[in-house]
NULUMVEX-936123 format. One record per atom (N, C-alpha, C): x, y, z. Coordinates in steps of 0.02 Angstrom, whole numbers, plus 50000, padded with zeros to 5 digits. Example, Ala and Ser with C-alpha at 12.3 -4.5 7.8 and 13.67 -1.06 7.14 Angstrom:
506604971650390/506154977550390/506604983550390/506424988850354/506844994750357/506455000250394/
***
This chain:
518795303751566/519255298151557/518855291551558/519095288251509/518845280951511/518925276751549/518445271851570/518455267651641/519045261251632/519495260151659/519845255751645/519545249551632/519785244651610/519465235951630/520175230951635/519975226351642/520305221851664/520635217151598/521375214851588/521525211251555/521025204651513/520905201651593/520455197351563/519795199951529/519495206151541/518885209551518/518995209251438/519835212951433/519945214651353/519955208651304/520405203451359/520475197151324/519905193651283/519165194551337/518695190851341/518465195651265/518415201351259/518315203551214/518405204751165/519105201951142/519385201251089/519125193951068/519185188451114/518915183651110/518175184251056/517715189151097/516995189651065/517105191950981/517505195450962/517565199450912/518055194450872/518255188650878/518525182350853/517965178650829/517605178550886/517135174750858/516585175150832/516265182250822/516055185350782/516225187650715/516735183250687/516755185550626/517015180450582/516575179850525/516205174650485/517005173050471/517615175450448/518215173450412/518585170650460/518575170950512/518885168650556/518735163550624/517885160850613/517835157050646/517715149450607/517855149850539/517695144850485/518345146550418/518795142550432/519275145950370/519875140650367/519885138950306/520385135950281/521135139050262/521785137650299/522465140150293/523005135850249/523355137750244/523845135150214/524545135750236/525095134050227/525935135750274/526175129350295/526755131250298/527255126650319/527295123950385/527005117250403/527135114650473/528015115050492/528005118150565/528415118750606/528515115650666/528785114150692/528715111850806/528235107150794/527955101750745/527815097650785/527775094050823/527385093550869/527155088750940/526695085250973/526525079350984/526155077351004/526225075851089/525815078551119/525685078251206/525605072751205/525675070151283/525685062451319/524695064551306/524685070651319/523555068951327/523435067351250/523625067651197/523415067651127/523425070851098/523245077051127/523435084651079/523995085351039/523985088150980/524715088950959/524415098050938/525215099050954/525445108550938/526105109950906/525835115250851/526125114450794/526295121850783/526665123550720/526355129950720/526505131850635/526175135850595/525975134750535/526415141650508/526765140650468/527045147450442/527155148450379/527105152950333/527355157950271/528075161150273/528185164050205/528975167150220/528835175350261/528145176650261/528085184750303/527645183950375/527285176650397/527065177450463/527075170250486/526955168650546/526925161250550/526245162350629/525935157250649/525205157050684/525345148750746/525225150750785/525405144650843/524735140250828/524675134750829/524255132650805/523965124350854/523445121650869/523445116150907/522905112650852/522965105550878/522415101050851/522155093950932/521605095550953/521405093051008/521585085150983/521375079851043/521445073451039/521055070250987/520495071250995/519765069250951/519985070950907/520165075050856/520555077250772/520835073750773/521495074050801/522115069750825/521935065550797/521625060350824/521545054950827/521375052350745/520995055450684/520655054650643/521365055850587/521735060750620/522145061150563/522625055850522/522335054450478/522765049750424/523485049450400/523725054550442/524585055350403/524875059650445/525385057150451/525975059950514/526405067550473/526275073850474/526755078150460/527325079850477/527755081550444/528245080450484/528495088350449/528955090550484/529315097250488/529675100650411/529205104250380/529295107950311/528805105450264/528445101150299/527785100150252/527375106250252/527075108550169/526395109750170/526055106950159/525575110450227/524775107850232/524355112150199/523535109850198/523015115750204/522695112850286/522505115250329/521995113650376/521335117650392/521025116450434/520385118950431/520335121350496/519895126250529/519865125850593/519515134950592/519625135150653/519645141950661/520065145950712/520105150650722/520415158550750/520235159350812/520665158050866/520285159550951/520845161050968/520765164751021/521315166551092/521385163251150/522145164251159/522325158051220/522615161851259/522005165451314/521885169851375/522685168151415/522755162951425/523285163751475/523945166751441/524045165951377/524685169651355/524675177151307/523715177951329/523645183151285/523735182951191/523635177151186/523875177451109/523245173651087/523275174050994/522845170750967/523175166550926/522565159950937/523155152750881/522595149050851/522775146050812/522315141850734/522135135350790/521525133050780/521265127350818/520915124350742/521535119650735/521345114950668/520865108250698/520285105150662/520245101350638/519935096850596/520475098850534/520585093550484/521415096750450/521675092750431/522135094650407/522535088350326/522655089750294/522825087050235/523585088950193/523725083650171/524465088450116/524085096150086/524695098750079/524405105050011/524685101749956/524855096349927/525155092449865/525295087749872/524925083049844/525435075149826/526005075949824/526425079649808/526975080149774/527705078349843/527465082449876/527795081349954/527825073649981/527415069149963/526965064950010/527425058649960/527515059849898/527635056049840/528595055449858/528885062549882/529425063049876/529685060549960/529135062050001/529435056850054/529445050650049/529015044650010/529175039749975/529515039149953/529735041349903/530425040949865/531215040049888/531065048249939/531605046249984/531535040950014/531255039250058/531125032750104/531275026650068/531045024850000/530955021449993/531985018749925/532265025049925/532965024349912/533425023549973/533055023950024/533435025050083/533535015750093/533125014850109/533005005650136/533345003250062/533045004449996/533555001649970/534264999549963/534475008549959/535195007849973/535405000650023/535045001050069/535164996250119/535224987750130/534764986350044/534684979850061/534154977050067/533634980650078/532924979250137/532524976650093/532604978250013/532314975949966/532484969549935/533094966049924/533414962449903/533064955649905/532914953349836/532414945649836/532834940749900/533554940949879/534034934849924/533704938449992/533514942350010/533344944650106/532744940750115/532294939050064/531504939850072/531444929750100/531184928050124/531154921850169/530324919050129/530564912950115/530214907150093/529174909150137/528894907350111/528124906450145/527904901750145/527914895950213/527674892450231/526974890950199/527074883150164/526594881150118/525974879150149/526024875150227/525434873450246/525624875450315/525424882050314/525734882650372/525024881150442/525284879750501/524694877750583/524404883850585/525074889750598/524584897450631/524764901850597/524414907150584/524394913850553/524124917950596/524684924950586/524374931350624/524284934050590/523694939250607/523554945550555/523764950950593/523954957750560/524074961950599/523644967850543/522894969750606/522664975050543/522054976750598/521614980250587/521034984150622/520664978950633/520644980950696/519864972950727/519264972850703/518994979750688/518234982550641/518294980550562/519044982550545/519094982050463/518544977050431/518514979950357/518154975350313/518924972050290/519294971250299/520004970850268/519954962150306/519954963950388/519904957550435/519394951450410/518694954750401/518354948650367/518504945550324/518634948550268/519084946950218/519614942450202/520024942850250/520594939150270/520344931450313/519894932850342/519714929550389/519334921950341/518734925450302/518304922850255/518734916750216/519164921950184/519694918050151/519984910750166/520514914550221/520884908650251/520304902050270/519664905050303/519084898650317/519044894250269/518954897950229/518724893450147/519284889050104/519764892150123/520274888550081/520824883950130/520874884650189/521244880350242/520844881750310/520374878550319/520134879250387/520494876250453/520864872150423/521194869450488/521724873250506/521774879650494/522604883650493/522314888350555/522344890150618/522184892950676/522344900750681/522174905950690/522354912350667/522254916450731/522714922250716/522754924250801/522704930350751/522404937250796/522304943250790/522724947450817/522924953450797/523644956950847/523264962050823/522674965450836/522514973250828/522634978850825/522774984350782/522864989650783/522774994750745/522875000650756/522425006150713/522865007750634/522675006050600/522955007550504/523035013250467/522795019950522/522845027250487/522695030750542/523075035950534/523055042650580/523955042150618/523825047750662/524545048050678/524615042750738/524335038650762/524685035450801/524645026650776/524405027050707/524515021150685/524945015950671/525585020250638/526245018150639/526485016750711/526615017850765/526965014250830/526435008650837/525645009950828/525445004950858/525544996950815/525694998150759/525954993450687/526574991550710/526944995750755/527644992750742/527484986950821/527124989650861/527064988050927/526644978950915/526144979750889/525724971850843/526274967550808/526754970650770/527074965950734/527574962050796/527834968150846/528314962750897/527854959350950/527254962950951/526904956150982/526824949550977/526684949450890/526524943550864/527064937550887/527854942250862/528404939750885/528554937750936/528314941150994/528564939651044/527744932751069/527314931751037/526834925151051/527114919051012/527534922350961/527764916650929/528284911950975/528534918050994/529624913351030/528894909151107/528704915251135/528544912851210/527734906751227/527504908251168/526744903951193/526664899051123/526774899451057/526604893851013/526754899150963/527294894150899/527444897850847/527034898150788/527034905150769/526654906350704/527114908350654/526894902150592/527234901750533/526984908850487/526634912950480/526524915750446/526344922450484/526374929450441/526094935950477/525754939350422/525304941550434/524864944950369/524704953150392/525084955250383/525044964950390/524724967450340/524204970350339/523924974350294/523194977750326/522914980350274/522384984850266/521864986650218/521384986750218/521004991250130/521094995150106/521034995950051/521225001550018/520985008350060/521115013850008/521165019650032/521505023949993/521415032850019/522055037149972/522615035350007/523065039850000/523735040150002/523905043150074/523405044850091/523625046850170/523255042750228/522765039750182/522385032350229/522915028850240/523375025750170/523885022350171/524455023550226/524455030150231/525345033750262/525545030850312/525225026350347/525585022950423/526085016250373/525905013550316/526215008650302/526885009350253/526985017250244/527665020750234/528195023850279/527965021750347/528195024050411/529025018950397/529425020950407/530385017650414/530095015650474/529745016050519/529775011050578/529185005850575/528795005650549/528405001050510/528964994050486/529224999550412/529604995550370/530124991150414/530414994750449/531074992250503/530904984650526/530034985950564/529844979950606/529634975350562/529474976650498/529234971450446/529974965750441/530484969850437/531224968450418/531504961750484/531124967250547/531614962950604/531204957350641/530614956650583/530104952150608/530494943750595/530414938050634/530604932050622/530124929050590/529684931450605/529064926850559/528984929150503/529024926850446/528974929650364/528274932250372/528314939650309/527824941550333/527594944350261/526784944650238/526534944250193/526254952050212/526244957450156/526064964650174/525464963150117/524654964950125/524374966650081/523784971050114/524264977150087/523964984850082/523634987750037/522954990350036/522574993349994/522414990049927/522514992949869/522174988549815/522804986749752/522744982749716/523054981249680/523584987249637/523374994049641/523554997949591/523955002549648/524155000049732/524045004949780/525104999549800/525475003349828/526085002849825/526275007549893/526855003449969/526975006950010/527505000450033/527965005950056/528435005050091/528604996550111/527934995450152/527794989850173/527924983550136/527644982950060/527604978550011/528244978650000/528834983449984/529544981249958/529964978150038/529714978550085/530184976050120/529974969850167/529254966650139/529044960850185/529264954050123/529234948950167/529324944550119/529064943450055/528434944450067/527894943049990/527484948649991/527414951349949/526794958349907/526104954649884/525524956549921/524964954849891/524724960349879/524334960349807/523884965849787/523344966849832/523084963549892/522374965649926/522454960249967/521944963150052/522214958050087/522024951150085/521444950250018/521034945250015/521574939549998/522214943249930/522644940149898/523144938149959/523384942249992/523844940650081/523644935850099/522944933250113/522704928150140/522634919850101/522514922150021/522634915849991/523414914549964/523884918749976/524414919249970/524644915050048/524394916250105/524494910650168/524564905750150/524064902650144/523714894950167/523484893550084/523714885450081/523504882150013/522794881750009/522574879949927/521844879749924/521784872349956/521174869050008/521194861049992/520784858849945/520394863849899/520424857149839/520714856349790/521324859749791/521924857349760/522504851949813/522254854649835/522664849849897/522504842049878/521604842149910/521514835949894/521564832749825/521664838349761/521684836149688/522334831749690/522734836949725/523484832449718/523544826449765/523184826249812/523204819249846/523064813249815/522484814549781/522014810849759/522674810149685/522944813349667/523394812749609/523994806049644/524204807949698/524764802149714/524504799349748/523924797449763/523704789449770/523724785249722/523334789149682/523084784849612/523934783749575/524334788849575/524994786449560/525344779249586/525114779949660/525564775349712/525184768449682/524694769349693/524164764049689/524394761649605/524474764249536/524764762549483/525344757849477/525764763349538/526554759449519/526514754249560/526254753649631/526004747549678/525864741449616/525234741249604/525124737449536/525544735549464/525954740849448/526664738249413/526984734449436/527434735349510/527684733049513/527304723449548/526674725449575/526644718549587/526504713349511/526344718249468/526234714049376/527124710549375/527454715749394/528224714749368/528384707249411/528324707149476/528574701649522/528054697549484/527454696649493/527214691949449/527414687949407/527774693549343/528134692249299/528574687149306/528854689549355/529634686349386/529494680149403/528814679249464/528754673049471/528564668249427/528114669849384/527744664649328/528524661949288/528854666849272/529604663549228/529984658849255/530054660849331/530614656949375/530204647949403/529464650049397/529074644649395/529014640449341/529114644149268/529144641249208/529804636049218/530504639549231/530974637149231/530844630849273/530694630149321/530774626549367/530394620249338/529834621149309/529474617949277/529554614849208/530224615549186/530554612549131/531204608349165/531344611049199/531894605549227/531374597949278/530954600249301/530684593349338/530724586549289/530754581949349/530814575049303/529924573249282/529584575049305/528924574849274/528904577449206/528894584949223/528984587949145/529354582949083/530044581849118/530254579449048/530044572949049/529704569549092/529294562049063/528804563749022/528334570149025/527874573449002/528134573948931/528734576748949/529014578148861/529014572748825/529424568348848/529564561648814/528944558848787/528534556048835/527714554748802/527504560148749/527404565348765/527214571048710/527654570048621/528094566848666/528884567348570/528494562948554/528364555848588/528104549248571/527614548048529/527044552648552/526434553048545/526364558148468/526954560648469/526774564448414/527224561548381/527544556348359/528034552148316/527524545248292/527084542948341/526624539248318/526174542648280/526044547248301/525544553148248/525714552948178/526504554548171/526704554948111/526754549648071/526774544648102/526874536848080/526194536048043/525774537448087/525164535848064/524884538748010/524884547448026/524924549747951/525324548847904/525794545647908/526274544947837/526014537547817/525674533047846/525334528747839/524584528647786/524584533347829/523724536247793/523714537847713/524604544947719/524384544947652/524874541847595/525244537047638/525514533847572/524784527247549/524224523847608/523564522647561/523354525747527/523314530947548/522834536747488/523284536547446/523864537847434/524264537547375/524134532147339/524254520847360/524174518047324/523444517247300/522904521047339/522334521847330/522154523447277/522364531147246/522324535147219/522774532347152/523214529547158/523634524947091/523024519147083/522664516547115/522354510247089/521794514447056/521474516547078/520994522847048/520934524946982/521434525646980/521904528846903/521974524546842/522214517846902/522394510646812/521734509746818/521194510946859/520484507046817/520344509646796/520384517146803/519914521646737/520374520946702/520964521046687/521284518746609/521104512846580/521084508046625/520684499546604/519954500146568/519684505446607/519054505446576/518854509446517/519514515746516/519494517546448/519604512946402/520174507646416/520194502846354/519844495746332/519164496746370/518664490846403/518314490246302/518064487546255/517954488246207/517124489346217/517024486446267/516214487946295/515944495446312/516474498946339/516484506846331/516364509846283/516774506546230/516594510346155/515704510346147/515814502546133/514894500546108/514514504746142/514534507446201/514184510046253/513994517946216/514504519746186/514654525446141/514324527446069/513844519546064/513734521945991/514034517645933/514664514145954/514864510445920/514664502845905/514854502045854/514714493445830/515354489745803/515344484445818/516014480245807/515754475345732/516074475045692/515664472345593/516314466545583/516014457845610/516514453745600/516024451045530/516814445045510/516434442145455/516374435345491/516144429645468/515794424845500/516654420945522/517094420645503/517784419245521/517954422845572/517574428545585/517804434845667/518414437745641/518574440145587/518934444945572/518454451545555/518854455645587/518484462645619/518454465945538/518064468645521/517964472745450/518404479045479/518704480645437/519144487445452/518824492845417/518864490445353/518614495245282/518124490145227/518014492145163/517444490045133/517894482745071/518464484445104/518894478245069/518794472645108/518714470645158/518634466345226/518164462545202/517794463545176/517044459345147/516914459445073/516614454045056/516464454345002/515584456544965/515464458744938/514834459844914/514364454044928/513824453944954/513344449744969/513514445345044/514134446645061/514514440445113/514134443745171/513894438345200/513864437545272/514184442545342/513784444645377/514074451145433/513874450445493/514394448145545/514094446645614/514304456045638/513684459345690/513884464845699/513404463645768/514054467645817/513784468145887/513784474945919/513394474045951/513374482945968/513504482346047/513154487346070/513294488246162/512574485846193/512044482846159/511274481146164/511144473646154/511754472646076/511484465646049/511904464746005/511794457846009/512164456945914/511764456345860/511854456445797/511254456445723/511704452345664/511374448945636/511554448045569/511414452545515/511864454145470/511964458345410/512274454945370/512204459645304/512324455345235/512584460745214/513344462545170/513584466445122/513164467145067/512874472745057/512614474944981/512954476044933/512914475044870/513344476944811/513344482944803/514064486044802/514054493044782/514104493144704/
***
């Protein structure tokens, strides 16, 4: 007869023969999550089933902790792990860790639902979504204290409004305990706002990532606290092409948290562009209107300056002065006029001067009686000819023709 052994002997030995064998200490499963739970220590225990067997299954704190997406009851997974026995109940159970969807498809349709659910509700509705403070004093962020997401945000806001003061509300952006700690940051913020100094703005987000990096920011209790937040709140999650829960129900959607952050706080050198724009405005119309009063005064001064009794003595002398003017010129040129008439009869006088002629070439042919010879009848053949010219006078004698 064979030597008996001890429960724990067999246990221990089944144990060895678990773990001795290559398929079962390294192996990837698949099945339907069941009983999920997460322990107050971190552990969560689960248990994984098919339509012909189902396997008790745990995932320690340390996994825990890494996991990116909350399962919830009829999901398939695949997980990883291996095959051991749990001596005190005599049984053997799956010690996962890693664990993942077995399909987008699941992951897509809890969105969907979720995301018809809050609709139905309202949660989306532009009229719900609250104004974003243009220059606003304080901004919270609510996102990982390590993130490259935080610098980012941080960088930003420096560069483009440095005087805007920013408070941090930390917390973890993926795995399963990300979502409470998101919902827990956002009523913090809230509750620094009502009790110690209010912040105009809240900036929730994260870096990109897949779809299960993302999954804390499709959490309904996420979305809820985005909703019951007082401080308007700016969601920019993952990357421009990346879409959650979060973005339809915060006030404003930024594609990245870089955009969340210049979506805060104005640029100042546009700021100062536009300052510098209504000065130079003010300073314009300032100068209109003092051209305009100007205006006003120089006229009302004009006026004033036509009624004085100076002025119109001024006038009077001025009529005077220019009535003697006219006197004088109408003086002037009625001389030049009789000027210009005396002018006139002497060159006609002197056209009819007979000394003009002679001057011309001509000769005057008297006979010794001083009758002027006209023609060759005037004289007689041989007779005597007084003839004067413009030089001299001559004696001449008619020849016989």
């Amino acid at each position: 007869m064979q030597t008996p052994i001890t429960i724990s002997s067999l246990t221990s030995h089944i144990n060895t023969l678990f773990e001795g064998d290559d398929v079962l200490r390294d192996v990837w499963v698949t099945g339907e999550v069941s009983g999920w739970k997460r322990a107050t220590s971190g552990h969560i225990y689960f248990t994984l089933k098919d339509a012909g067997a189902a396997i008790s299954a745990v995932m320690w704190k340390g996994n825990a902790f890494r996991l990116t997406w909350q399962p919830q009851a009829g999901d398939q997974v695949t997980a990883h792990g291996y095959v051991g026995v749990y001596p005190e109940r005599g049984s053997y159970q799956f010690y996962a860790d890693q664990m993942r969807p077995a399909g987008k498809g699941q992951l897509y349709a809890r969105f969907e639902a979720l995301k018809a659910k809050l609709a139905a509700e309202g949660l989306f509705d532009p009229e719900r979504k609250r104004p974003i403070p243009v220059q606003p004093k304080r901004v919270g962020i609510v996102t990982s204290a390590g993130a490259a997401a935080l610098r980012d945000i941080l960088r930003t806001l420096s560069l483009r409004w440095p005087l805007v003061d920013v408070l941090l509300f930390p917390t973890l952006v993926q795995g399963g305990d990300a979502p409470i700690q998101i919902v827990r940051a956002i009523q913090a913020a809230n509750r620094y706002s009502i009790d110690i100094a209010p912040i105009d703005t809240l900036i929730v987000g994260r870096g990109g990532g897949s779809i299960e990096d993302l999954w804390a920011f499709n959490d309904e209790g996420v979305a809820r606290a985005i909703v019951a937040s007082a401080i308007p709140v700016i969601a920019g999650v993952g990357h421009e092409v990346d879409f959650s829960i979060a973005d339809f129900v915060a006030d404003l959607r930024a594609a990245t948290p870089t955009a969340a952050a210049s979506a805060a706080v104005p640029d100042r050198a546009e700021v100062m562009a536009n300052l510098w724009a209504v000065e130079r405005g003010l300073a314009e119309r300032a100068e209109d209107l003092l051209d305009f009063q100007r205006g006003r005064l120089d006229q009302l001064a004009a006026r004033l300056d036509r009624v004085h009794p100076r002025r119109q003595l001024d006038l009077s002398r001025q009529r005077l002065d220019d009535r003697i003017q006219r006197l004088h010129r109408a003086g002037e040129r009625l001389l030049t006029r009789r000027q210009d008439r005396l002018a006139a009869a002497h060159l006609r006088l002197g056209a009819l001067n007979p000394g003009r002629v002679l001057e011309r070439g001509y000769s005057i042919v008297q006979r010794p009686d001083g009758k002027v010879i006209m023609g060759p009848d005037d004289a007689a053949p041989g007779q005597e000819l007084h003839i004067r010219g413009a030089t001299g006078e001559y004696r001449a004698q008619r020849l016989l023709v």
